[in-house]
C-alpha positions as CSV (number, residue, x, y, z in Angstrom):
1,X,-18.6,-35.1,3.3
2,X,-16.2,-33.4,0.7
3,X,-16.1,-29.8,2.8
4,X,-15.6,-31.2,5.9
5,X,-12.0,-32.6,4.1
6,X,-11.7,-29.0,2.9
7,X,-12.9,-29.7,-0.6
8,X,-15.4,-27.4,-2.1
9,X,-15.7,-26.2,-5.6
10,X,-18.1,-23.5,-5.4
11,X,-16.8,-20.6,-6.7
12,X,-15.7,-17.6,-4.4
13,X,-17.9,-15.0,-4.7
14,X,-16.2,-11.2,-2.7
15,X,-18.7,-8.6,-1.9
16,X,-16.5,-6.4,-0.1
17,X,-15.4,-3.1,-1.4
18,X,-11.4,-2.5,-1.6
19,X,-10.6,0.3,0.6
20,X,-6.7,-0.1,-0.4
21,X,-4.1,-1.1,-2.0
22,X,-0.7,-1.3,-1.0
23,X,2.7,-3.6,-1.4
24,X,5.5,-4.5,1.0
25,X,9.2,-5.8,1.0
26,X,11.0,-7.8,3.7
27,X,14.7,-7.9,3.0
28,X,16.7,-10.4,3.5
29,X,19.5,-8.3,4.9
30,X,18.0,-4.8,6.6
31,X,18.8,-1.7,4.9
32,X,19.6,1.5,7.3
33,X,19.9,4.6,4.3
34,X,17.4,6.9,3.0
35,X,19.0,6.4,-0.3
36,X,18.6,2.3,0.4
37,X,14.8,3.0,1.0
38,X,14.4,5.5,-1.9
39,X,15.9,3.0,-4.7
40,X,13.5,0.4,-3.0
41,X,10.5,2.4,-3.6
42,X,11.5,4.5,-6.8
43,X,12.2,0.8,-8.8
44,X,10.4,-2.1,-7.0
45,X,8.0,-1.2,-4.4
46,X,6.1,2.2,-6.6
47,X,6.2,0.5,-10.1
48,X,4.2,-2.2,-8.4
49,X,1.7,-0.8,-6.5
50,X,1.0,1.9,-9.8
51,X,0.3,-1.8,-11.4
52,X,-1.8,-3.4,-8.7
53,X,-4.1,-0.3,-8.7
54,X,-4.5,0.3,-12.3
55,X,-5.4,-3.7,-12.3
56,X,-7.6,-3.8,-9.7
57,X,-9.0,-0.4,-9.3
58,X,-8.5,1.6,-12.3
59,X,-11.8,4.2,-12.0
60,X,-11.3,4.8,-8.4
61,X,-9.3,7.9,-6.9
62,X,-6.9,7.6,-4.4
63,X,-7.1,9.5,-1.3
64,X,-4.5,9.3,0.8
65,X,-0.6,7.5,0.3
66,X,1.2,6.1,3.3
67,X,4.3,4.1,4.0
68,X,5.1,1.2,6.6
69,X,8.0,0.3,8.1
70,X,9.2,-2.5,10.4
71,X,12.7,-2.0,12.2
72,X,15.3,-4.4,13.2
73,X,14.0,-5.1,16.2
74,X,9.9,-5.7,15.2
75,X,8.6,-2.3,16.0
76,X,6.5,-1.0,13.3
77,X,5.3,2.4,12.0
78,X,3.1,3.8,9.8
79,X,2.3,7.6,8.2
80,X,-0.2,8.4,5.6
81,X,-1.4,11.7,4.6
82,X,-4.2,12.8,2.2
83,X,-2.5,13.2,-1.0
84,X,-5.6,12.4,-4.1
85,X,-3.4,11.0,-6.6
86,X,-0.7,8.4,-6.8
87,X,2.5,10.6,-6.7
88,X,6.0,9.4,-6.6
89,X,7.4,12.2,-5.5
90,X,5.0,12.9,-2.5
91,X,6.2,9.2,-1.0
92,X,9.9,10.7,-1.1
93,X,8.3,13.5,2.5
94,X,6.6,10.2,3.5
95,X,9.8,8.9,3.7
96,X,11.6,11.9,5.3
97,X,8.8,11.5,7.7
98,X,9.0,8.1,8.7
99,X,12.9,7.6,9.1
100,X,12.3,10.7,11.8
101,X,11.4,7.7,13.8
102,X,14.0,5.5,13.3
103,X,16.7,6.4,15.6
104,X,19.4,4.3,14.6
105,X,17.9,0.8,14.2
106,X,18.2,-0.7,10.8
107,X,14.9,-1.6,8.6
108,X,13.6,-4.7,8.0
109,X,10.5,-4.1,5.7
110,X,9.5,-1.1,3.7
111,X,6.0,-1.0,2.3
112,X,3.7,1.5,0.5
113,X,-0.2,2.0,0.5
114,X,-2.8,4.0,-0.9
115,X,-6.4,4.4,0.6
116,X,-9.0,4.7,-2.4
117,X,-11.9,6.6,-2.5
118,X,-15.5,5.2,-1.5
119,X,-17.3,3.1,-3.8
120,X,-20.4,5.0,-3.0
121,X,-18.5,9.2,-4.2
122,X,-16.6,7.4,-6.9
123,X,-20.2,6.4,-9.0
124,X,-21.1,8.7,-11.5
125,X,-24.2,10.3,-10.9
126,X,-27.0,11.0,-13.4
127,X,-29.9,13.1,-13.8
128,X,-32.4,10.4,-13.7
129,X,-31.8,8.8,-10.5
């Protein structure tokens, strides 16, 4: 009776394997400058995804870095290139990239990603298996 009212206390068990990790802002009032979207990254956006990963991932690689971004006007873009290790400075030709498609319009949300490597090439292999 108590689940169909939502209630369960069984304990949530996730067998999925993380294939990423990534964070995301939406501003309150849009930003339109590289040098807006750079400060974004370099002191809220990278310092907490660097945290998220080493928390939840911390023996996995990374194998590729990518950064969203929604525009004024709802449209959204992505790019993400193989890069295998978190690198700051890598998300600053991301960024380059990206605002090659903004053509004007102002930016509403500015996120970052990386895509980790598969559970089953990050296990350490042994002689005895």
């Amino acid at each position: 009776m108590e689940k169909s009212h939502g209630i369960d206390e069984r304990e949530v068990v996730v067998e999925r394997e993380r294939k990423s990790i990534g964070v995301e802002r939406t501003f309150s009032q849009n930003i339109s400058q590289y040098d807006e979207c750079w400060q974004v990254i370099e002191n809220k956006l990278f310092p907490e995804l660097k945290q998220r990963l080493e928390r939840a991932q911390p023996k996995r690689n990374v194998i590729k870095q990518g950064i969203k971004v929604k525009f004024a006007d709802f449209k959204l873009t992505t790019i993400e290139h193989v890069h295998n290790q978190l690198d700051l400075e890598y998300f600053k030709d991301l960024l380059r990239e990206v605002l090659e498609r903004q053509n004007g319009r102002e930016i509403r949300l500015l996120g970052l990603s990386v895509m980790l490597e598969p559970l089953e090439n990050a296990r350490q292999l042994t002689m005895f298996e």
